[in-house]
N, CA, C and O atoms as CSV, one atom per row, in Angstrom:
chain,resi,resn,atom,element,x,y,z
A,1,UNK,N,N,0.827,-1.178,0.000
A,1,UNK,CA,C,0.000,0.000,0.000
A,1,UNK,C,C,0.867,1.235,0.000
A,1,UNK,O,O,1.914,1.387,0.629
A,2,UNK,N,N,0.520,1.734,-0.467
A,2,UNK,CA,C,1.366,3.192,-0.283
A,2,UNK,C,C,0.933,4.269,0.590
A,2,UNK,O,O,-0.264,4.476,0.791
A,3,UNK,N,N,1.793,4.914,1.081
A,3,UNK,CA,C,1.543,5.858,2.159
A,3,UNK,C,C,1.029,7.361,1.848
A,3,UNK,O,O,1.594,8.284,1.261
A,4,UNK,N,N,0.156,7.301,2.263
A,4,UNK,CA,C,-0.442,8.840,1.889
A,4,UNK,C,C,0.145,10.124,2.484
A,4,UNK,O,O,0.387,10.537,3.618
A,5,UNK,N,N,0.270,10.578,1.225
A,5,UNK,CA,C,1.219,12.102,1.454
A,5,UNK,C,C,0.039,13.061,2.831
A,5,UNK,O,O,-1.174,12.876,2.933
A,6,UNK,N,N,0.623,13.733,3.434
A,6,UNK,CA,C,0.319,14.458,4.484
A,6,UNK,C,C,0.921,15.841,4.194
A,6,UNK,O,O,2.116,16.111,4.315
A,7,UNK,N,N,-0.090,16.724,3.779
A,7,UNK,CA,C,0.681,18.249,3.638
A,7,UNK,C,C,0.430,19.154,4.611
A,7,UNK,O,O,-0.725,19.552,4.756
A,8,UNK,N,N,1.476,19.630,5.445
A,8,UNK,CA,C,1.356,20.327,6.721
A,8,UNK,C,C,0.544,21.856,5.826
A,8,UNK,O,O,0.908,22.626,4.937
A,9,UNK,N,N,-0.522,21.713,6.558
A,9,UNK,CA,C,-1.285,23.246,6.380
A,9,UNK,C,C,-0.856,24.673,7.208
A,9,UNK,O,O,-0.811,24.959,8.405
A,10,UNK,N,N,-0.524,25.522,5.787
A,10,UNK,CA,C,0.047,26.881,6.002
A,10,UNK,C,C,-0.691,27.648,6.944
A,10,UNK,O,O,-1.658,28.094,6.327
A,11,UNK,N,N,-0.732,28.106,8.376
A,11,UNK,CA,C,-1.038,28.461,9.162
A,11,UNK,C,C,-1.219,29.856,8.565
A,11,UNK,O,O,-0.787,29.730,7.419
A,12,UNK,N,N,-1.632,31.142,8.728
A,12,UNK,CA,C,-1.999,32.388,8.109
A,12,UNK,C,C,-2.430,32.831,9.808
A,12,UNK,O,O,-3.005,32.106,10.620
A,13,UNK,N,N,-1.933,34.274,10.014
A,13,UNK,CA,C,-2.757,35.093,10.710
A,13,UNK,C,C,-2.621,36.577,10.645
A,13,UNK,O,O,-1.604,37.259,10.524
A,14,UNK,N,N,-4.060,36.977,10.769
A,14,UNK,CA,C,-4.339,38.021,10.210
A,14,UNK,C,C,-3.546,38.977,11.428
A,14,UNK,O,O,-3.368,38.675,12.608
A,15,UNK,N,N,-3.163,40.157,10.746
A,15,UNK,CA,C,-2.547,41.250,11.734
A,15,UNK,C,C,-3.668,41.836,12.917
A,15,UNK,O,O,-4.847,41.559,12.695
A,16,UNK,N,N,-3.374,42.580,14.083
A,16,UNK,CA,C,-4.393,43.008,14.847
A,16,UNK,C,C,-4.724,44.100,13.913
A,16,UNK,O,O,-5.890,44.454,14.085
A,17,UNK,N,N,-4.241,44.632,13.172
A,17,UNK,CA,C,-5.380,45.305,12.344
A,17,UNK,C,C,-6.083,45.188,11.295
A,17,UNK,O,O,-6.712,46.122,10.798
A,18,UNK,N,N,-6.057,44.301,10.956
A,18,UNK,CA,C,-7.062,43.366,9.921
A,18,UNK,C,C,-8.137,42.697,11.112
A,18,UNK,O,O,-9.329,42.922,10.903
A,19,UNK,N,N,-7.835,41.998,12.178
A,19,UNK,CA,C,-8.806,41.705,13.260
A,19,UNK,C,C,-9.487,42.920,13.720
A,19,UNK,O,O,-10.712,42.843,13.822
A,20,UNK,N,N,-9.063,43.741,13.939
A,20,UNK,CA,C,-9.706,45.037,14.399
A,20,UNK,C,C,-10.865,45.776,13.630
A,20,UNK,O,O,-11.977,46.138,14.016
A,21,UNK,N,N,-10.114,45.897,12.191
A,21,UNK,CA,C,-10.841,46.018,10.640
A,21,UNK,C,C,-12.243,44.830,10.868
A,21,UNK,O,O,-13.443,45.103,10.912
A,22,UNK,N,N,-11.730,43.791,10.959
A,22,UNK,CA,C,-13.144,43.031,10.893
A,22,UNK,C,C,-14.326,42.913,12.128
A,22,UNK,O,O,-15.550,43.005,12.028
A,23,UNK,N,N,-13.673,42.728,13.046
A,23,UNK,CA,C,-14.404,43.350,14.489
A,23,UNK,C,C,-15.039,44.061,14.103
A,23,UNK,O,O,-16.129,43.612,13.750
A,24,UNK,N,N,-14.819,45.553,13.912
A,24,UNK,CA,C,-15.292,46.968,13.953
A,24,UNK,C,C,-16.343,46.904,12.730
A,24,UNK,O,O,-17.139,47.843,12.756
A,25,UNK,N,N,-16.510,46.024,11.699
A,25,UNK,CA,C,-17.451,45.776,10.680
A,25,UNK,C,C,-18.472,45.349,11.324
A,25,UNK,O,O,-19.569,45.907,11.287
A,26,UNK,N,N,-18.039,43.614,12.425
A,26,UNK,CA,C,-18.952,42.798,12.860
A,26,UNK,C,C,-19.955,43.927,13.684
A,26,UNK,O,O,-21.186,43.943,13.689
A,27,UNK,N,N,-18.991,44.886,14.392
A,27,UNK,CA,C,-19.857,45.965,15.151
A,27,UNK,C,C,-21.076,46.793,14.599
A,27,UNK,O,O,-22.211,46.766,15.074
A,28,UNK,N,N,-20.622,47.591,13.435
A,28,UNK,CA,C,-21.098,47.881,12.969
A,28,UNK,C,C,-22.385,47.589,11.954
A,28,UNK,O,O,-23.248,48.355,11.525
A,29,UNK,N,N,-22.188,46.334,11.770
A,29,UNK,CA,C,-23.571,45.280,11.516
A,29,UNK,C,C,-24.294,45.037,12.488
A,29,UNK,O,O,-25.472,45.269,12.213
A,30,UNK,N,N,-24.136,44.662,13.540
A,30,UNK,CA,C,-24.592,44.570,14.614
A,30,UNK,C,C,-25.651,46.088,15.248
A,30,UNK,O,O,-26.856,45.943,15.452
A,31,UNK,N,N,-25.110,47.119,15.422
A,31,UNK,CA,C,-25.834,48.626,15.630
A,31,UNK,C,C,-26.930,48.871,14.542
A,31,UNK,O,O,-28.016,49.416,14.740
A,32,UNK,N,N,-26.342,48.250,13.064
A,32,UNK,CA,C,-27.381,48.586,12.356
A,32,UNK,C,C,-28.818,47.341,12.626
A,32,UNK,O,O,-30.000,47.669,12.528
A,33,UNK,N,N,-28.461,46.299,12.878
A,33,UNK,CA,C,-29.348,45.171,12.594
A,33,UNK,C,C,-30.062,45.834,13.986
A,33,UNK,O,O,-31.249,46.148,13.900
A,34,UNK,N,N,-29.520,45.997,14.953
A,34,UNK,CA,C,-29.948,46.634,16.022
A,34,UNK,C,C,-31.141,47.736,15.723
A,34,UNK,O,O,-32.299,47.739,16.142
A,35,UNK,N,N,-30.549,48.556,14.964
A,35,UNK,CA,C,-31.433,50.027,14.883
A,35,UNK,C,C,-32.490,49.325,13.966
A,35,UNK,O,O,-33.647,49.265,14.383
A,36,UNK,N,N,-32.200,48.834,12.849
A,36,UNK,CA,C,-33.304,48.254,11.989
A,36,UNK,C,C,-34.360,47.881,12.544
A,36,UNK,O,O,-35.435,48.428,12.297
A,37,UNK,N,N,-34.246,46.984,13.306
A,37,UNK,CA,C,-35.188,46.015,14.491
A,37,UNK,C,C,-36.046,47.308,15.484
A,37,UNK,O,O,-37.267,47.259,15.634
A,38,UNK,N,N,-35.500,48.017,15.876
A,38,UNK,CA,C,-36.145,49.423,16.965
A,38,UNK,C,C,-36.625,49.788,15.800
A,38,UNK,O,O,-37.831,49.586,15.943
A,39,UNK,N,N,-36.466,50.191,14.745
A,39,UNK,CA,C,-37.195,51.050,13.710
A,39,UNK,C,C,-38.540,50.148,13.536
A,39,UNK,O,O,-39.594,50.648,13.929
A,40,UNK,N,N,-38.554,49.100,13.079
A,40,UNK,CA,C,-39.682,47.972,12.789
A,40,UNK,C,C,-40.551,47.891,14.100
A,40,UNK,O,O,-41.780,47.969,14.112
A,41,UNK,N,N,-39.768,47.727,15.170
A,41,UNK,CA,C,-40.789,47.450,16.321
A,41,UNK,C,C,-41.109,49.271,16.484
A,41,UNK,O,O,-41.411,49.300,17.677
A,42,UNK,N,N,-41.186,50.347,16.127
A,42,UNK,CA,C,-41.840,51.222,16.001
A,42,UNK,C,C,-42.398,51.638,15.401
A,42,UNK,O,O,-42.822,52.775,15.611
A,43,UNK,N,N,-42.665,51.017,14.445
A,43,UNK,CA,C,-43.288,51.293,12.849
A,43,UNK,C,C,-44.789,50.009,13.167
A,43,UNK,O,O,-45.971,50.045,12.826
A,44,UNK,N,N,-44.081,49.130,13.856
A,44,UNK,CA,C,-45.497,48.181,14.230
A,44,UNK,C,C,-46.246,48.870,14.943
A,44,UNK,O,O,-47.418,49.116,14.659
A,45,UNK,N,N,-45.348,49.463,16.474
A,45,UNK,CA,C,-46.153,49.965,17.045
A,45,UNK,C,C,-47.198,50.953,16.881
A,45,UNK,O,O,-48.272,51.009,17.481
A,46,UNK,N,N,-46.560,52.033,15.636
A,46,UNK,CA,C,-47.099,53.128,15.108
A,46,UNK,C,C,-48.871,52.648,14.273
A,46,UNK,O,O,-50.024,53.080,14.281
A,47,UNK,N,N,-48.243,51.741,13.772
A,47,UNK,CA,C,-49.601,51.033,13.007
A,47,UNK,C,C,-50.730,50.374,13.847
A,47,UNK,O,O,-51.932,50.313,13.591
A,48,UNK,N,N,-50.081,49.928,14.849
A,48,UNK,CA,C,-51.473,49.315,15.955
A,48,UNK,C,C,-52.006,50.603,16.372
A,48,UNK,O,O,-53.220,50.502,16.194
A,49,UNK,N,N,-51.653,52.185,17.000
A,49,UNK,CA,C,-52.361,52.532,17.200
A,49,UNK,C,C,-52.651,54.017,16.151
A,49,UNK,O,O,-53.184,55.059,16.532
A,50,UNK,N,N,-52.142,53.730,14.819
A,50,UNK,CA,C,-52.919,54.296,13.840
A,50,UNK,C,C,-54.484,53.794,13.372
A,50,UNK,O,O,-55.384,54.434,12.828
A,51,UNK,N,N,-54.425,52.522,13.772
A,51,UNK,CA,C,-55.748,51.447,13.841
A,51,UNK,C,C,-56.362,51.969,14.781
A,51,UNK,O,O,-57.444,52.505,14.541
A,52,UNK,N,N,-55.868,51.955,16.030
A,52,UNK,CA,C,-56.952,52.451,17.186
A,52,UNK,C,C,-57.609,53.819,16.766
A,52,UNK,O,O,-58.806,54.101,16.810
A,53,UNK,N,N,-56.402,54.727,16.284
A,53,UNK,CA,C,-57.123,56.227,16.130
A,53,UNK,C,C,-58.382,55.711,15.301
A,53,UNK,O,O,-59.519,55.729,15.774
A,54,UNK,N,N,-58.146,55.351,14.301
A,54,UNK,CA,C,-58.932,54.919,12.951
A,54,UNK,C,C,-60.089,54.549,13.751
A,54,UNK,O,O,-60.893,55.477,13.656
A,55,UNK,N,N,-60.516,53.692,14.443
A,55,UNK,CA,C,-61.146,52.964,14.891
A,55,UNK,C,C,-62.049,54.015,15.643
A,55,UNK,O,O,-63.174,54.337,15.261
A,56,UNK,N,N,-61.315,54.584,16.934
A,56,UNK,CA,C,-61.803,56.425,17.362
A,56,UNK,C,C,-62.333,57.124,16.251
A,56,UNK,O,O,-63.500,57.508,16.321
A,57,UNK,N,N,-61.660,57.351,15.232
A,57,UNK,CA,C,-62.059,58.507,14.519
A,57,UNK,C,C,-63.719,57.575,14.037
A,57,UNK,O,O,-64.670,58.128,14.590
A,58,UNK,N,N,-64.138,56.377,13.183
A,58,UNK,CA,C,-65.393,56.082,13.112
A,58,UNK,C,C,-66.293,56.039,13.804
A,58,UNK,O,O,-67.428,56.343,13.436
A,59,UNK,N,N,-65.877,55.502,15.409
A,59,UNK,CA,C,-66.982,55.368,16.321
A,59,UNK,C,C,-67.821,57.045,16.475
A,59,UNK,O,O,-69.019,57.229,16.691
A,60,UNK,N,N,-66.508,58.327,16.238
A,60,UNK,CA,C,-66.529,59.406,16.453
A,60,UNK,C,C,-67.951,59.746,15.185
A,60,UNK,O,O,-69.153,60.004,15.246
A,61,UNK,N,N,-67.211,59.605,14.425
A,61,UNK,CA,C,-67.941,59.947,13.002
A,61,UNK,C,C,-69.218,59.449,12.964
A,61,UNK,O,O,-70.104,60.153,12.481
A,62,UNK,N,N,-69.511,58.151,13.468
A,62,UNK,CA,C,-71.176,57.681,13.974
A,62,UNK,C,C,-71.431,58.560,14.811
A,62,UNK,O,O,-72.316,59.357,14.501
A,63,UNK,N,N,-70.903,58.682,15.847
A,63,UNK,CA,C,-71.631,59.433,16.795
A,63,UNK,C,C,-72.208,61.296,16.237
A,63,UNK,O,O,-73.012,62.040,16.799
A,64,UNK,N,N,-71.578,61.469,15.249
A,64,UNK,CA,C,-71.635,62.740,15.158
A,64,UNK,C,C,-72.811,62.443,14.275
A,64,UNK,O,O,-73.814,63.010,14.710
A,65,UNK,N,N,-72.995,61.873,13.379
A,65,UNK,CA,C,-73.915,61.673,12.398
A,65,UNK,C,C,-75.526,61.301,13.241
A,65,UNK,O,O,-76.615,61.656,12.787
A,66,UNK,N,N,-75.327,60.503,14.564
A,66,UNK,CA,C,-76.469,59.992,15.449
A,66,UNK,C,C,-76.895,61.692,16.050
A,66,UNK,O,O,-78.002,61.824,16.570
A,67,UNK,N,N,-76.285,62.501,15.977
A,67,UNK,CA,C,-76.271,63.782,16.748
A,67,UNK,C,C,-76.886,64.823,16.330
A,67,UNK,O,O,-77.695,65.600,16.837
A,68,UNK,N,N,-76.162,64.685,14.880
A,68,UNK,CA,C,-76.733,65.397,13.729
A,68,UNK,C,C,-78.516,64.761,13.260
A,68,UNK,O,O,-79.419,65.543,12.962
A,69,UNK,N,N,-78.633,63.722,13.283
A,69,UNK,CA,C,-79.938,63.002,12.992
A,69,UNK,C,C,-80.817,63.578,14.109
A,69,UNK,O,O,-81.936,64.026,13.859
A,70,UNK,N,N,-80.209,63.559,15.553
A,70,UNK,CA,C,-81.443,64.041,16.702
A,70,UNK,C,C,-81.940,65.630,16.717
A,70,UNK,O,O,-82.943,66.184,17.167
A,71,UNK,N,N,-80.310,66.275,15.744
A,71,UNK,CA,C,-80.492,67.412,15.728
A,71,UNK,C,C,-81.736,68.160,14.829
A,71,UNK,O,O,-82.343,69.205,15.061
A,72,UNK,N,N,-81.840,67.350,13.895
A,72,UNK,CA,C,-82.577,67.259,12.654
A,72,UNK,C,C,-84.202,66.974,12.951
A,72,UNK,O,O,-85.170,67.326,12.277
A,73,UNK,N,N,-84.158,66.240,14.154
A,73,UNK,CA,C,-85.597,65.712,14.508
A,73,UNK,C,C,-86.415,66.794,15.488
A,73,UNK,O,O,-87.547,67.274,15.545
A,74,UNK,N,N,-85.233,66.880,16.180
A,74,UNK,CA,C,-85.692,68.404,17.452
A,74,UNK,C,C,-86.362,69.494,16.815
A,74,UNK,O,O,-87.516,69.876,17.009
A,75,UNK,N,N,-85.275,70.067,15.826
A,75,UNK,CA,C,-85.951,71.370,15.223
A,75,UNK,C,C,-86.728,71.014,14.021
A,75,UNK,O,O,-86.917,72.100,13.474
A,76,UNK,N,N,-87.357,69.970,13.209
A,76,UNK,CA,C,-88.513,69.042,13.124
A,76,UNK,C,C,-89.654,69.432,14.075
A,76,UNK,O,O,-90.343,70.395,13.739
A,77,UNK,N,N,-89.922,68.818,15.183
A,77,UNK,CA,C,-90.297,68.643,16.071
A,77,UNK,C,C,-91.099,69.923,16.834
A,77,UNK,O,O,-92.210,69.926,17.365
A,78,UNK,N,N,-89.942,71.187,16.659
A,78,UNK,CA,C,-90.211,72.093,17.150
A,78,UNK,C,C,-90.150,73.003,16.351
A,78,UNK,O,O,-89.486,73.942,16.789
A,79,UNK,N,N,-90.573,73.162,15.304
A,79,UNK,CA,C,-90.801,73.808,13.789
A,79,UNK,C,C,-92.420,73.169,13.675
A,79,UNK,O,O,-93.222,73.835,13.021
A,80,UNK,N,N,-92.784,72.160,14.174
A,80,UNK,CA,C,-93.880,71.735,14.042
A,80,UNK,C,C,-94.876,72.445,15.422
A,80,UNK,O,O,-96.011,72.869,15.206
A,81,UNK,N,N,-94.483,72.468,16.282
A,81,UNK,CA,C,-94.949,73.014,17.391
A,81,UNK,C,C,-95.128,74.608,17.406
A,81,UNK,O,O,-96.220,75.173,17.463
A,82,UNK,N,N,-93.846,75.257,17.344
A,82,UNK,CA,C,-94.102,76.835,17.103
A,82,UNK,C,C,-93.464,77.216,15.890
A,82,UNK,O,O,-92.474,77.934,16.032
A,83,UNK,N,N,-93.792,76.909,14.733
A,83,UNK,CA,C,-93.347,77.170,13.522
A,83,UNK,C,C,-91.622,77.269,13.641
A,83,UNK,O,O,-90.805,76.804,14.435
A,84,UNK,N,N,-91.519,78.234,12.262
A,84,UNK,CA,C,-90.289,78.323,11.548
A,84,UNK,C,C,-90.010,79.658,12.469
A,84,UNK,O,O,-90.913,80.139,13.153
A,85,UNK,N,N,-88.753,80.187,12.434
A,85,UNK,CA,C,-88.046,81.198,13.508
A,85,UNK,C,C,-86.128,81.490,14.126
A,85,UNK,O,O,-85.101,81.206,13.510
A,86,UNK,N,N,-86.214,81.868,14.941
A,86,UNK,CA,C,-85.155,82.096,15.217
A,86,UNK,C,C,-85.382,81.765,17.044
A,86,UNK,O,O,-86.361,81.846,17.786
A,87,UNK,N,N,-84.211,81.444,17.214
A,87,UNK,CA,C,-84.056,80.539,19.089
A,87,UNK,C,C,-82.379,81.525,19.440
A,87,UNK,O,O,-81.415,81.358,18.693
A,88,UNK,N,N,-82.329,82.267,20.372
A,88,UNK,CA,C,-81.489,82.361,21.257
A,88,UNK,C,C,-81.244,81.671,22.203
A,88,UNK,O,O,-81.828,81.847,23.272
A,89,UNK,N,N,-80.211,80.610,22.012
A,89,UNK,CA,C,-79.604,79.669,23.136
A,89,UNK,C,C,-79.585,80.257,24.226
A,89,UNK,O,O,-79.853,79.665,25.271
A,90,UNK,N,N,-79.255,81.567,24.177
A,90,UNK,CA,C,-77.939,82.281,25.397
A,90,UNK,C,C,-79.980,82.297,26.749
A,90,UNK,O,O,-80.484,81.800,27.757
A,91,UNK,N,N,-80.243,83.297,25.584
A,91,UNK,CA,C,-81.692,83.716,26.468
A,91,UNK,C,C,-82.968,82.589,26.801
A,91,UNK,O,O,-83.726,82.551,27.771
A,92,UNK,N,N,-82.883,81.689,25.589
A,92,UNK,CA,C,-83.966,80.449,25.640
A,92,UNK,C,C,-85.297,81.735,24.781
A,92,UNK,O,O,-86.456,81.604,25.176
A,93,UNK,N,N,-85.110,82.499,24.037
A,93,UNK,CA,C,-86.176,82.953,23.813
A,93,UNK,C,C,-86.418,82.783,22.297
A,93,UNK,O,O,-85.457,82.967,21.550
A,94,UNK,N,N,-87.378,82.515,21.882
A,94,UNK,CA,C,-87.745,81.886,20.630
A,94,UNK,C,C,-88.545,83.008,20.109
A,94,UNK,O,O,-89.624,83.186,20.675
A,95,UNK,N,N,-88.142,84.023,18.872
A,95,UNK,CA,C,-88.720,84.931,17.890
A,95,UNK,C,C,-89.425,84.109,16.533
A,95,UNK,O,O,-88.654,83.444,15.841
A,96,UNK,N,N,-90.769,84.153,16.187
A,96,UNK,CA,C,-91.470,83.761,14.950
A,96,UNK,C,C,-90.993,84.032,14.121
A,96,UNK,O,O,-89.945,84.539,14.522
A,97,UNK,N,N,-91.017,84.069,12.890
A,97,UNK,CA,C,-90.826,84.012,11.483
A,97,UNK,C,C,-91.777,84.912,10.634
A,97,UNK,O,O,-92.573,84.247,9.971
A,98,UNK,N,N,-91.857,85.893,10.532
A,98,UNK,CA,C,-93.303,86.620,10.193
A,98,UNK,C,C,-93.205,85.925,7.914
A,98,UNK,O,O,-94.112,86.224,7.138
């Protein structure tokens, strides 16, 4: 049988500033993957309660429309009772319509 060649492997090492060089990369990937991640988890967060506003702003928007409808029925109501006219809130005094 013949003996198999064995080639001693060329050992290599990088200078401390080529280690330093690559460190200071690994770092710097690292701060960004970092910031990326805070940016996303604030951009989620931003969107859950852009939903909530959203959600506020319709319930809002019914309600104003339910408000507007009672408003609509009152002076209805009381256009039917003492005609058409003019109402001072401040005084409560109600002028006819000639």
């Amino acid at each position: 049988m013949a003996k198999a060649k064995t080639k001693k492997q060329q050992v290599i090492k990088f200078t401390q500033e080529e280690i330093d060089s690559l460190n200071a990369l690994k770092s710097n990937f690292e701060r960004l993957q970092n910031s990326l991640g805070a940016i996303e988890i604030n951009r989620i967060q931003m969107e859950v309660q852009m939903s909530s506003l959203e959600d506020e702003k319709l319930r809002l928007e019914a309600e104003y429309s339910n408000i507007k409808d009672q408003e609509l029925e009152l002076v209805n109501t009381l256009n039917e009772k003492y005609g058409r006219g003019q109402l001072d809130p401040t005084t409560g005094v109600f002028t006819p319509q000639k």
